[in-house]
MDAnalysis code that builds the backbone (N, CA, C; Angstrom):
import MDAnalysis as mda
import numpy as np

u = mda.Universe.empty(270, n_residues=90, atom_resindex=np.repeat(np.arange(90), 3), trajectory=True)
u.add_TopologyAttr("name", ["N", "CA", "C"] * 90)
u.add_TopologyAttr("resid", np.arange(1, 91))
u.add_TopologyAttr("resname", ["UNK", "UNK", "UNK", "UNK", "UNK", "UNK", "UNK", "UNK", "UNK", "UNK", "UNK", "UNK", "UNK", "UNK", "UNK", "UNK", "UNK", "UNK", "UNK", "UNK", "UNK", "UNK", "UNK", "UNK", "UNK", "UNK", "UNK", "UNK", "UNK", "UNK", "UNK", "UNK", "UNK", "UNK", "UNK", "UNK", "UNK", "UNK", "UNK", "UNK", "UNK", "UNK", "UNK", "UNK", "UNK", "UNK", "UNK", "UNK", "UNK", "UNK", "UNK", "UNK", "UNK", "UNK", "UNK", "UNK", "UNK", "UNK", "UNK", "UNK", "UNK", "UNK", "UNK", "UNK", "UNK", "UNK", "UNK", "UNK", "UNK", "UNK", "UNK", "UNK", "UNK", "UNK", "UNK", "UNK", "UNK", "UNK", "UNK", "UNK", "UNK", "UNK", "UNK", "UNK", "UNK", "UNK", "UNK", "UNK", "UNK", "UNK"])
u.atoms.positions = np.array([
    [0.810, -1.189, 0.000],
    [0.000, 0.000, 0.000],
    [0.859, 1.262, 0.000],
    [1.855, 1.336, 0.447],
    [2.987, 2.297, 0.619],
    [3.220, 2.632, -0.769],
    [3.205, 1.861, -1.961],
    [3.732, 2.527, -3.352],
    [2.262, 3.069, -3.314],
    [0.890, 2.665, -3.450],
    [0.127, 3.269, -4.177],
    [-0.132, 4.692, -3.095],
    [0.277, 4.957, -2.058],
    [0.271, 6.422, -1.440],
    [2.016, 7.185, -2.185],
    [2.456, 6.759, -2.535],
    [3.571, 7.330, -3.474],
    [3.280, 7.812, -4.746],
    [2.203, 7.029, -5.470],
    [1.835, 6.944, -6.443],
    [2.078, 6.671, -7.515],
    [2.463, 5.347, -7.128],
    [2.783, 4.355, -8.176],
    [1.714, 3.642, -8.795],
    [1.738, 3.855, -10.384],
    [0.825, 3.101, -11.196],
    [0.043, 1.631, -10.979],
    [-0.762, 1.362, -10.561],
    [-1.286, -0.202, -10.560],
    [-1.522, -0.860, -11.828],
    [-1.148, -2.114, -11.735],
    [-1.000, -2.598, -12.915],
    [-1.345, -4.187, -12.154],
    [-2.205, -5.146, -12.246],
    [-2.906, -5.780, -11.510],
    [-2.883, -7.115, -12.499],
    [-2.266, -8.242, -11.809],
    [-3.013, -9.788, -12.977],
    [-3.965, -10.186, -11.862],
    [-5.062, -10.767, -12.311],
    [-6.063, -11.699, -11.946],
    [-5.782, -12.785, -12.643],
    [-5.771, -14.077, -11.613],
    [-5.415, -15.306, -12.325],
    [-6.455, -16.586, -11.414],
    [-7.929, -16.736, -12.543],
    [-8.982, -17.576, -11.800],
    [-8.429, -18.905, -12.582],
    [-7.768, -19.864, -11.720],
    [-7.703, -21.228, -11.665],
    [-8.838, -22.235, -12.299],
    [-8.866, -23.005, -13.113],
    [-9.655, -24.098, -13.459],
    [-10.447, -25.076, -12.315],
    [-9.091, -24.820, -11.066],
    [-9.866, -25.450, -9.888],
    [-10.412, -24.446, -9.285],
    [-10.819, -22.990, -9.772],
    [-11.813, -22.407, -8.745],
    [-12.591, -22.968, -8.966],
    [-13.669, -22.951, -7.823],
    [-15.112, -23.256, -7.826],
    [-16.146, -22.128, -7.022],
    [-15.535, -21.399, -6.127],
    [-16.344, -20.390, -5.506],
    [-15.395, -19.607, -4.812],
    [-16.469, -18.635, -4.568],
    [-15.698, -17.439, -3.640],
    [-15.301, -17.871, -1.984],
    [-13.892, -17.593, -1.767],
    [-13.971, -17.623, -0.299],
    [-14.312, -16.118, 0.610],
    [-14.908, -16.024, 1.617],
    [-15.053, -15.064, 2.233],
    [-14.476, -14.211, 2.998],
    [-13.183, -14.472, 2.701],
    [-11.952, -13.879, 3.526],
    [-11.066, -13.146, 2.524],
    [-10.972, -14.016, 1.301],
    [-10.482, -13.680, 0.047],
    [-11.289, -12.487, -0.419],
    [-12.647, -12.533, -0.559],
    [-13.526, -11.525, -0.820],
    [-13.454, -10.264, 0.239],
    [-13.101, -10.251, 1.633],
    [-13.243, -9.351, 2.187],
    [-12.137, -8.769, 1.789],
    [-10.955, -9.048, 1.379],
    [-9.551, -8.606, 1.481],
    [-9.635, -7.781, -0.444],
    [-10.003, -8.559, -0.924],
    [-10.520, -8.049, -2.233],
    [-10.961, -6.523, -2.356],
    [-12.496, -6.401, -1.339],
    [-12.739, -5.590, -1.464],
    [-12.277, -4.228, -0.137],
    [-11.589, -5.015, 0.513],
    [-10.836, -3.821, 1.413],
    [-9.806, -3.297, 0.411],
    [-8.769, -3.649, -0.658],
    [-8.104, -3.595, -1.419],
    [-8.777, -1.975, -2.795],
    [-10.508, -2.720, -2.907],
    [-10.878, -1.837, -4.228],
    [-11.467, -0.962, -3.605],
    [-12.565, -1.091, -2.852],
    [-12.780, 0.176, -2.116],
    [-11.966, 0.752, -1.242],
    [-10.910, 0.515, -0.877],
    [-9.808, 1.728, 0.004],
    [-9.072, 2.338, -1.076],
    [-8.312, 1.867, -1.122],
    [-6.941, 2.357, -1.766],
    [-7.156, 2.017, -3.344],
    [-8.154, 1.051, -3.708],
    [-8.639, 1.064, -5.238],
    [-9.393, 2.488, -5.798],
    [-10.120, 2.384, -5.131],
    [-11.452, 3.922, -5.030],
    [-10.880, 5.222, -4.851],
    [-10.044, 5.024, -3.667],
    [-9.546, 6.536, -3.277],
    [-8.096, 6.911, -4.391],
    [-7.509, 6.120, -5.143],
    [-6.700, 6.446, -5.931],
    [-7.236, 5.959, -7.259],
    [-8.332, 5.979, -8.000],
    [-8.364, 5.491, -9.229],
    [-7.630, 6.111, -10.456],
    [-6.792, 7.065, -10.465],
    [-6.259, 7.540, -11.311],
    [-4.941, 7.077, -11.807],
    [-4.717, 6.274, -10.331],
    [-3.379, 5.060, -10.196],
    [-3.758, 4.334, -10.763],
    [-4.893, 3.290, -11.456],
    [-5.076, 2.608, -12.117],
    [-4.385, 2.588, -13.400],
    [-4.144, 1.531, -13.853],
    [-3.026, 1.658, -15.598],
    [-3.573, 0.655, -16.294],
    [-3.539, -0.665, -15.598],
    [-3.710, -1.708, -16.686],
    [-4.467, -3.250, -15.893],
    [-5.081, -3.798, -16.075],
    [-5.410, -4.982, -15.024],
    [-6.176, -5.918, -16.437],
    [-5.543, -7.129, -16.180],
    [-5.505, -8.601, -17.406],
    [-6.053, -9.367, -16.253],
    [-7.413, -10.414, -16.679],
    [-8.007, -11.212, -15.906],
    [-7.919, -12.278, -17.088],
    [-7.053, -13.229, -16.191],
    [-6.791, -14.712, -16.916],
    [-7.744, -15.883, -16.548],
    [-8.402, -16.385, -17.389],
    [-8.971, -17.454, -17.067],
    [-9.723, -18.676, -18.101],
    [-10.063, -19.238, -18.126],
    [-10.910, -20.003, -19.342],
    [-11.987, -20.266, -18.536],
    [-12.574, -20.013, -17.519],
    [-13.644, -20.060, -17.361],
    [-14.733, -18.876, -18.045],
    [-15.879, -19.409, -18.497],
    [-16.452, -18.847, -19.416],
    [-17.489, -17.726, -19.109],
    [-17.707, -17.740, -17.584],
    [-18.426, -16.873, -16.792],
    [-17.395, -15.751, -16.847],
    [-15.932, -15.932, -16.853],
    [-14.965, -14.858, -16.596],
    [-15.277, -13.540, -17.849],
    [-15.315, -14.281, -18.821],
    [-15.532, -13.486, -20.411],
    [-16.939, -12.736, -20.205],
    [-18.287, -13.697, -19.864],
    [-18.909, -12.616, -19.638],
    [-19.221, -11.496, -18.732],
    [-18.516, -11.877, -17.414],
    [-18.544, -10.538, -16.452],
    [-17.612, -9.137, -17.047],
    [-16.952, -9.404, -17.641],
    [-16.320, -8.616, -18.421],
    [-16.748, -7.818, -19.114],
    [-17.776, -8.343, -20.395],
    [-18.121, -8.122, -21.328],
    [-19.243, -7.078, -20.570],
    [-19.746, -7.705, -19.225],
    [-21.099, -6.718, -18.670],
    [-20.346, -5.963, -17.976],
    [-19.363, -5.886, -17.083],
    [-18.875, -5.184, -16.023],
    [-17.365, -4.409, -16.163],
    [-16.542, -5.238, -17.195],
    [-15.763, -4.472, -17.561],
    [-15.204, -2.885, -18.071],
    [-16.269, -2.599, -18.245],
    [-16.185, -1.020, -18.162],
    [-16.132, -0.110, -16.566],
    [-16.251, -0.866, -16.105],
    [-16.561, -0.310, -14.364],
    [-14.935, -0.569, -13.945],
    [-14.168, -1.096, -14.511],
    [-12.843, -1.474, -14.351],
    [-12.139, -0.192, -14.747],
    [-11.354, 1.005, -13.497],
    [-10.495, 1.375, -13.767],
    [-9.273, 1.583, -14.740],
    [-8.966, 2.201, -15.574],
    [-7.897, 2.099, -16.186],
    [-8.159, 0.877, -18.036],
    [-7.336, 0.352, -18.237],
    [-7.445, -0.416, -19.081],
    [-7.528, -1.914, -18.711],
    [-8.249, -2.577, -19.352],
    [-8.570, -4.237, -18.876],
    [-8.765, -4.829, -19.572],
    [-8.273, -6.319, -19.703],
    [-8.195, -7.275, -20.674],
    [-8.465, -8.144, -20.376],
    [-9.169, -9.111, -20.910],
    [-9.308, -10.738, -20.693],
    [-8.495, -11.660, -21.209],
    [-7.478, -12.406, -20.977],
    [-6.939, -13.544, -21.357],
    [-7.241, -14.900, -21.062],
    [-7.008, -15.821, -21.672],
    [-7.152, -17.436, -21.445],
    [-5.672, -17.809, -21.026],
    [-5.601, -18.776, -20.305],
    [-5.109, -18.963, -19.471],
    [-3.492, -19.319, -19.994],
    [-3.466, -20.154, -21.077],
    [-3.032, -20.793, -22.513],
    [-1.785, -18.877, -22.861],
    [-2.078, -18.031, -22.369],
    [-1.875, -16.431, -22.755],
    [-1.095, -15.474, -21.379],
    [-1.079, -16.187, -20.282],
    [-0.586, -15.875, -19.385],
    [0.602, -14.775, -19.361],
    [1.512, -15.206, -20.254],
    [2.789, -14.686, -20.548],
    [2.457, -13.484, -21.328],
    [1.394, -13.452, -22.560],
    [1.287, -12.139, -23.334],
    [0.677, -11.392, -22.035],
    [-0.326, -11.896, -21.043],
    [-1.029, -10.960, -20.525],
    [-0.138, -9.861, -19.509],
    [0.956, -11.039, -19.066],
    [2.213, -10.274, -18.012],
    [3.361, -9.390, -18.721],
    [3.362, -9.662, -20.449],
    [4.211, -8.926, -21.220],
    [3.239, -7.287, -21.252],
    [2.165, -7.475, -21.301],
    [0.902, -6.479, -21.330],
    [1.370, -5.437, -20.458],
    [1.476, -5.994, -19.258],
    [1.305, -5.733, -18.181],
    [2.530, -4.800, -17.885],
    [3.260, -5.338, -18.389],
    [4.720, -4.983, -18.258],
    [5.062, -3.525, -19.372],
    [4.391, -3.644, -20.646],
    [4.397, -2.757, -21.523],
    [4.625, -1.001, -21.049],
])
């Protein structure tokens, strides 16, 4: 948290596993202590965030919600990992 009060660019991978199956609730709280604190109160720090996955629900939350995503955002398959972290890196 110390870079993003410096203000250093966020640049974020999401990487949903084939073995997800659901949300944990601890994971989720930390998630959203993460987007609403320091996600919300700095959105201008936002740069780039790639959500990897082949699950097929992933593509369409995207497709509906992806605009609500800070900054620039991409969907990759999983198979893409490496372009998405070269992305990232760009």
């Amino acid at each position: 948290m110390q870079r993003i009060t410096d203000g250093a660019k966020i640049r974020l991978a999401i990487v949903i596993g084939e073995d997800f199956d659901r949300f944990e609730a601890s994971a989720m709280w930390e998630d959203m202590k993460f987007g609403f604190g320091s996600g919300v109160t700095h959105p201008s720090l936002w740069e780039r965030t790639a959500l990897v996955s082949d699950h097929d629900w992933v593509e369409h939350a995207m497709s509906l919600f992806g605009w609500m995503m800070p900054g620039d955002a991409r969907e990759y398959p999983t198979a893409k990992l490496d372009e998405a972290i070269a992305w990232l890196g760009a």
